[in-house]
MMTF fields as JSON, N, C-alpha, C and O atoms, coordinates in Angstrom:
{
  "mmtfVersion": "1.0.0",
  "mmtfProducer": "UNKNOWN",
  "numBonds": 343,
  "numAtoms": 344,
  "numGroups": 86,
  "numChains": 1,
  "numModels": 1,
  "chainsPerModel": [1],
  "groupsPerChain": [86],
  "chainIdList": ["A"],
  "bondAtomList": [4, 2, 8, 6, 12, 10, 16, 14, 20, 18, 24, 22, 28, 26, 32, 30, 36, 34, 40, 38, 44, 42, 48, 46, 52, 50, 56, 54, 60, 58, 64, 62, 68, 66, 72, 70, 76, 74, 80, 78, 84, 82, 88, 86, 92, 90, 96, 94, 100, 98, 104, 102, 108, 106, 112, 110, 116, 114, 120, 118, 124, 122, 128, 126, 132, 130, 136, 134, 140, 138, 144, 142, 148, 146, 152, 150, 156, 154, 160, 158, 164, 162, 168, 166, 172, 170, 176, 174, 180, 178, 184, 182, 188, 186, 192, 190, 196, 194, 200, 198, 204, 202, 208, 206, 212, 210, 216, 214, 220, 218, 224, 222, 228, 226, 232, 230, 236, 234, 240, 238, 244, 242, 248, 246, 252, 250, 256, 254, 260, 258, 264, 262, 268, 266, 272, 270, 276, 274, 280, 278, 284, 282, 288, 286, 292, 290, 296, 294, 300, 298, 304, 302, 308, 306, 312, 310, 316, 314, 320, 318, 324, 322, 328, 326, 332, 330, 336, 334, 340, 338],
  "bondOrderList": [1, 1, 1, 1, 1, 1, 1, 1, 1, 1, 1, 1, 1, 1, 1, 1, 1, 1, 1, 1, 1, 1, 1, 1, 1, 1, 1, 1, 1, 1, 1, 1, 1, 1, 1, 1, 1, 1, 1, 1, 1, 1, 1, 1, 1, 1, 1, 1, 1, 1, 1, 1, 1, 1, 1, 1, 1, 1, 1, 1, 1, 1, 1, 1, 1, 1, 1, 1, 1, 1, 1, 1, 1, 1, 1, 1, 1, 1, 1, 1, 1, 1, 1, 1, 1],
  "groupList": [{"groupName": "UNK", "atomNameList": ["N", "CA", "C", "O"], "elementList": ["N", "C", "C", "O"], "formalChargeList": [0, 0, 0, 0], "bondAtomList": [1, 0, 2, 1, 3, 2], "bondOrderList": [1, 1, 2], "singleLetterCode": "X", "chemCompType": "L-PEPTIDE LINKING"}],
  "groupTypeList": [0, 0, 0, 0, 0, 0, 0, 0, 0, 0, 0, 0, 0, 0, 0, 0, 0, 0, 0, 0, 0, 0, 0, 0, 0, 0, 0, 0, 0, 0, 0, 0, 0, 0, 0, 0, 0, 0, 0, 0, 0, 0, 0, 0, 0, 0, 0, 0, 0, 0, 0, 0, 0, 0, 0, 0, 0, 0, 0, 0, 0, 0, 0, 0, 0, 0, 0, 0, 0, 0, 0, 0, 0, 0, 0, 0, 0, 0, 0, 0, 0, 0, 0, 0, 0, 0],
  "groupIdList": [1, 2, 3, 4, 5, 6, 7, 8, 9, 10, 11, 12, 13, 14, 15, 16, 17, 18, 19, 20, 21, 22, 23, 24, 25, 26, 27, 28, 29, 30, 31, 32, 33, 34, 35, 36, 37, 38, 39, 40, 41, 42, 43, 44, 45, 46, 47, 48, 49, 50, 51, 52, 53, 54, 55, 56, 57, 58, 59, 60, 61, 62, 63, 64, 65, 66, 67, 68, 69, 70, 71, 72, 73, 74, 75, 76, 77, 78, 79, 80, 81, 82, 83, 84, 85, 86],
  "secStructList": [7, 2, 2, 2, 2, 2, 2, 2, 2, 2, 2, 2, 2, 2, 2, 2, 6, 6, 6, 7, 1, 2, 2, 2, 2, 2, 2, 6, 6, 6, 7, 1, 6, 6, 1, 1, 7, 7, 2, 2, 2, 2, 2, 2, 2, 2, 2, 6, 6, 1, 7, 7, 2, 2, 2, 2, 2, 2, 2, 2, 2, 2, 2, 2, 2, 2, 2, 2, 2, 2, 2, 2, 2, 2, 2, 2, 2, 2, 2, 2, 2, 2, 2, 2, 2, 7],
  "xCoordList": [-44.584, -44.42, -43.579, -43.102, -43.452, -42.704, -41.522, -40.833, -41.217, -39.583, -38.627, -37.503, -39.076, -37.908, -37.521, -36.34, -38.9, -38.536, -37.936, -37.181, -37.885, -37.144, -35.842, -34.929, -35.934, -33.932, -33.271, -32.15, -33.907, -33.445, -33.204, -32.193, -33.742, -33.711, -32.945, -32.515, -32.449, -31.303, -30.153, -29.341, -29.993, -29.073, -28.338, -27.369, -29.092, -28.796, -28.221, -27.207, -28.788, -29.013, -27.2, -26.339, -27.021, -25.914, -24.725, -23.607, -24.912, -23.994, -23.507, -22.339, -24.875, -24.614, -23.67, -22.77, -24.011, -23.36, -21.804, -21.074, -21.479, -20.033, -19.61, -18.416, -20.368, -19.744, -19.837, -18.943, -20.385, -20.45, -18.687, -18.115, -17.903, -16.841, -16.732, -15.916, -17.415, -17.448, -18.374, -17.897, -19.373, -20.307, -19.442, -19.146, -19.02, -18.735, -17.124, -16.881, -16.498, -15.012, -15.25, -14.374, -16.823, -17.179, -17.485, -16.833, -18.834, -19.271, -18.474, -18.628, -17.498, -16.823, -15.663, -15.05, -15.508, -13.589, -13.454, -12.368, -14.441, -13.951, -13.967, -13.68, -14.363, -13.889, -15.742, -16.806, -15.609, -14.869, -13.695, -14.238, -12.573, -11.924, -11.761, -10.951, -12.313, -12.409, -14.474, -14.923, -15.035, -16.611, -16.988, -17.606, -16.6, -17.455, -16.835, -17.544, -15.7, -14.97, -15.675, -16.32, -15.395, -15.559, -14.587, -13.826, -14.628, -13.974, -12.766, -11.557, -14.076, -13.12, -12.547, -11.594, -13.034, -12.242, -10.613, -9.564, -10.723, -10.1, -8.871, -7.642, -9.647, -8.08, -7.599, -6.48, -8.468, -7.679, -6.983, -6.155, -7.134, -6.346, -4.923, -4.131, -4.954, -3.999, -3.171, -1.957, -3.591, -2.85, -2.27, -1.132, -2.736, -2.548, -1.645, -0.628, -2.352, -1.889, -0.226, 0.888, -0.788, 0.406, 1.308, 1.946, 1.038, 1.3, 2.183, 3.358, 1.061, 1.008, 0.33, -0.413, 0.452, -0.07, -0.587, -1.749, 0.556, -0.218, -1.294, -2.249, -0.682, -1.791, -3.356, -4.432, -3.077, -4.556, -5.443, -6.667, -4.402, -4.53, -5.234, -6.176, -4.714, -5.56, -6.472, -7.203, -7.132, -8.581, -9.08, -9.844, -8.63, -9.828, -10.203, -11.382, -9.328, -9.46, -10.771, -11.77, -10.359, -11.216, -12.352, -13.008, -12.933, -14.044, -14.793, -15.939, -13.691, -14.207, -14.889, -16.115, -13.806, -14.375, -15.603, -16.428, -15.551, -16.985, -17.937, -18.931, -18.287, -19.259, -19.769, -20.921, -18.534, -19.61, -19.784, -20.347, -19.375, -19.667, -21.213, -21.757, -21.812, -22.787, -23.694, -24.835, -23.477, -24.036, -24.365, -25.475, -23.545, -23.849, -24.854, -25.659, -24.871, -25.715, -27.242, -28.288, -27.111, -28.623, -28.881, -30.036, -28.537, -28.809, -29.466, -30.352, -28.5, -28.978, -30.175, -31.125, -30.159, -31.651, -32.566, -33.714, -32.345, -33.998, -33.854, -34.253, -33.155, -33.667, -34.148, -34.937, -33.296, -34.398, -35.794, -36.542, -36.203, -37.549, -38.309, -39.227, -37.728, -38.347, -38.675, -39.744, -37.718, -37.7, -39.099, -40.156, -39.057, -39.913, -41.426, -42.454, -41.359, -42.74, -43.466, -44.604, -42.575, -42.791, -43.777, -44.157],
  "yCoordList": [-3.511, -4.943, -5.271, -6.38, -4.158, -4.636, -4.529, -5.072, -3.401, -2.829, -3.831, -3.88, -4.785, -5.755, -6.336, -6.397, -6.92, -7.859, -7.471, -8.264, -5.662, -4.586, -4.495, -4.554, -4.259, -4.595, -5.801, -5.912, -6.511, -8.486, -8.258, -8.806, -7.769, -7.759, -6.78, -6.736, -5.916, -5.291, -5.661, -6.012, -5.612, -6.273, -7.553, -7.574, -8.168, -10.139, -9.101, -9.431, -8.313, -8.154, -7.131, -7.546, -6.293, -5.752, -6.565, -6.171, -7.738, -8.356, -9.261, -9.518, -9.694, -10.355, -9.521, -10.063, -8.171, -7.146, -7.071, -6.592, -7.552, -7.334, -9.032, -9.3, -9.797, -11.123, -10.786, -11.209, -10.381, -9.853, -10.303, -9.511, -11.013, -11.293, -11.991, -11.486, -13.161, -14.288, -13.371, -12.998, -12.994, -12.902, -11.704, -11.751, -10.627, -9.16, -10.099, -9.548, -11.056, -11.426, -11.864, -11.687, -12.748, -13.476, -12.354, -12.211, -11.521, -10.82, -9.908, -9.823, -9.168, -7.863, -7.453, -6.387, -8.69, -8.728, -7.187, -6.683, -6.26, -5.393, -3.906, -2.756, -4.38, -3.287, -2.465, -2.871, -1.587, -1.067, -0.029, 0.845, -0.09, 0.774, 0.198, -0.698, 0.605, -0.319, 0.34, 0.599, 0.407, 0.825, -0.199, 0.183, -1.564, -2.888, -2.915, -3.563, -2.728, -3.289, -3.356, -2.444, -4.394, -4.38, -4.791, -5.749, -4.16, -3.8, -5.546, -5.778, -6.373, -7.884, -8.127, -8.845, -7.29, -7.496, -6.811, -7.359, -5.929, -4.826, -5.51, -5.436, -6.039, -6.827, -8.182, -8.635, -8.813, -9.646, -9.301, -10.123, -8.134, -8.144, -7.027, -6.6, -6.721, -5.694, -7.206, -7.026, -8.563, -9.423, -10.358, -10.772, -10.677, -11.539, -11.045, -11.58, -9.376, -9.1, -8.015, -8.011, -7.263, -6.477, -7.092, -6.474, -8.588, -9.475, -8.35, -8.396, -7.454, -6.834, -7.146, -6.274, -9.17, -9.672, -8.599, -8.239, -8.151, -7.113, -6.081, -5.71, -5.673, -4.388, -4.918, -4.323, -6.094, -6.789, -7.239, -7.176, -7.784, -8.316, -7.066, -7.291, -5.768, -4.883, -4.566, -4.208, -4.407, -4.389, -5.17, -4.967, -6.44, -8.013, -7.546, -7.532, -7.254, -6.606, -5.625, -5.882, -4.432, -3.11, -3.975, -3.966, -4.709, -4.602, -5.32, -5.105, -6.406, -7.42, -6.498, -6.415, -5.526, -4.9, -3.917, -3.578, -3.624, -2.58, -3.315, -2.601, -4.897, -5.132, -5.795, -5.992, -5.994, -6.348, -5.34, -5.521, -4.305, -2.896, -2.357, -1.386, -3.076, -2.393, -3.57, -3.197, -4.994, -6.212, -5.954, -6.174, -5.623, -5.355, -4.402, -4.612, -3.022, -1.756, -2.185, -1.653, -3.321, -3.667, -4.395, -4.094, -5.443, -6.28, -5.878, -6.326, -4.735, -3.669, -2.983, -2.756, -2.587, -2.05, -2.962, -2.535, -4.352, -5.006, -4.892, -3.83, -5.821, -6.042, -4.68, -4.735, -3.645, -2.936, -2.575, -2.004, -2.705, -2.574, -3.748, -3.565, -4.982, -6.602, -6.045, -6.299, -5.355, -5.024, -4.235, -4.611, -3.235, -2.068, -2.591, -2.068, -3.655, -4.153, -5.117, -5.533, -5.465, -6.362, -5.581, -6.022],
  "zCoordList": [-12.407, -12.57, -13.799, -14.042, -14.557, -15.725, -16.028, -16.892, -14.857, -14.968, -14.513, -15.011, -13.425, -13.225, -14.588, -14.929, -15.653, -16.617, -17.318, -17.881, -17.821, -18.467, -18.378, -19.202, -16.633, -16.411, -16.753, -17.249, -16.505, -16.894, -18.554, -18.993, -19.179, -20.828, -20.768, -21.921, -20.188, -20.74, -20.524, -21.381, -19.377, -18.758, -20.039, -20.797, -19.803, -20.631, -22.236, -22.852, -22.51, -23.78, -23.864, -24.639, -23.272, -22.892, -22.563, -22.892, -21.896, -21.557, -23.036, -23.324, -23.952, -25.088, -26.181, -26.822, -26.282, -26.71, -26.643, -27.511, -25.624, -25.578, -26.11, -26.249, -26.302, -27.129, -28.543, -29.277, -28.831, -30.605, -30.722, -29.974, -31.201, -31.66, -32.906, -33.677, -33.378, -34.085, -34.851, -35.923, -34.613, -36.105, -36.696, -37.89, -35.909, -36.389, -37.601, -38.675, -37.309, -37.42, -38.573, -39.419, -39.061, -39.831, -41.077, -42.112, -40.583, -41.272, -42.229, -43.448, -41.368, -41.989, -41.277, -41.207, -40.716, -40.255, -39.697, -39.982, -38.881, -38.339, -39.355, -39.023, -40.531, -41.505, -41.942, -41.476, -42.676, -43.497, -42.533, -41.857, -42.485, -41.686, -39.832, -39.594, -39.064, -37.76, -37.44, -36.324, -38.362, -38.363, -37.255, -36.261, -37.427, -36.769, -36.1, -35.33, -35.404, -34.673, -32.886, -32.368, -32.373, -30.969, -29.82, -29.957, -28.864, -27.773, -27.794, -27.782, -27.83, -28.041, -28.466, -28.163, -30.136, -31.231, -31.071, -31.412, -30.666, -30.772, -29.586, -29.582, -28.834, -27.555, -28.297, -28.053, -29.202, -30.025, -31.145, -31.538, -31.849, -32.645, -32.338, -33.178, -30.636, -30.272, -29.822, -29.734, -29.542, -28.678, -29.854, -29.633, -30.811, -32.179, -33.038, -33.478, -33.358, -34.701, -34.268, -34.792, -33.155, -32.735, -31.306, -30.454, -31.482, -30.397, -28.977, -28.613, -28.479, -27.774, -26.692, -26.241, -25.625, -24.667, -23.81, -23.62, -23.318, -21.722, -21.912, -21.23, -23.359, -23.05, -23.648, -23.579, -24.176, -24.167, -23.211, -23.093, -22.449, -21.047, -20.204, -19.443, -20.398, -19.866, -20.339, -19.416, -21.544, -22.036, -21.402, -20.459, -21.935, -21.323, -19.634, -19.282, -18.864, -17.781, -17.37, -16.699, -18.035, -18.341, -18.631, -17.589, -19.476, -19.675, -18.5, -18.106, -17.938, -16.785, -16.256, -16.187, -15.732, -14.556, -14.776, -13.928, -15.806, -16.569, -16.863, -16.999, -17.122, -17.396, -15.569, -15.182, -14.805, -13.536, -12.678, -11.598, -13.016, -12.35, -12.928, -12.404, -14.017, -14.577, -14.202, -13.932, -14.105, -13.895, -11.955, -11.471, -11.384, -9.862, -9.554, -8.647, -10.476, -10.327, -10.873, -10.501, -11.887, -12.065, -11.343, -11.044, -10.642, -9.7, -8.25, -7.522, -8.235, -6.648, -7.139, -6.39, -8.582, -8.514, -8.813, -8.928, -9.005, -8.454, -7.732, -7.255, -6.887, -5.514, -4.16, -3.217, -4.632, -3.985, -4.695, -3.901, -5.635, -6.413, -5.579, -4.78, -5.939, -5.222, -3.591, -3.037, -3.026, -1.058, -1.434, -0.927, -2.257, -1.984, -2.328, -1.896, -3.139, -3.719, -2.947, -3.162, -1.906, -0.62, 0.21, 1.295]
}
């Protein structure tokens, strides 16, 4: 009974993970070195700083597709947990 609420909290919590942009930008601008840096960060400052549009454009991409590839695989495993608990 608890594992659905388990996946729901990871899930949400994983997906929040990849917004980390603003506090990490605020906090420590990415540094010491690229230590903080995140995936977001990292496509904004390849699109801003090395005004390198496309190949940002392909991160922002990459992650689309990686975070609903991981958002679909938890989804399929409730609902078969929900079928099976039926």
């Amino acid at each position: 009974m608890l594992l659905p609420v388990s996946l729901t909290v990871v899930l949400i919590r994983g997906l929040e993970a990849f917004k980390l942009f603003d506090i990490v930008v605020v906090m420590t601008g990415g540094g010491p070195g690229t230590a903080t840096e995140t995936v977001t960060m990292y496509a904004y400052l390849v699109a801003m700083k090395n005004g390198n549009l496309g190949y940002a454009s392909a991160i922002a991409y990459a992650l689309l597709i990686m975070v609903t590839i991981i958002t679909l695989f938890f989804l399929n495993s409730l609902r078969r947990r929900a079928a099976a608990a039926e």
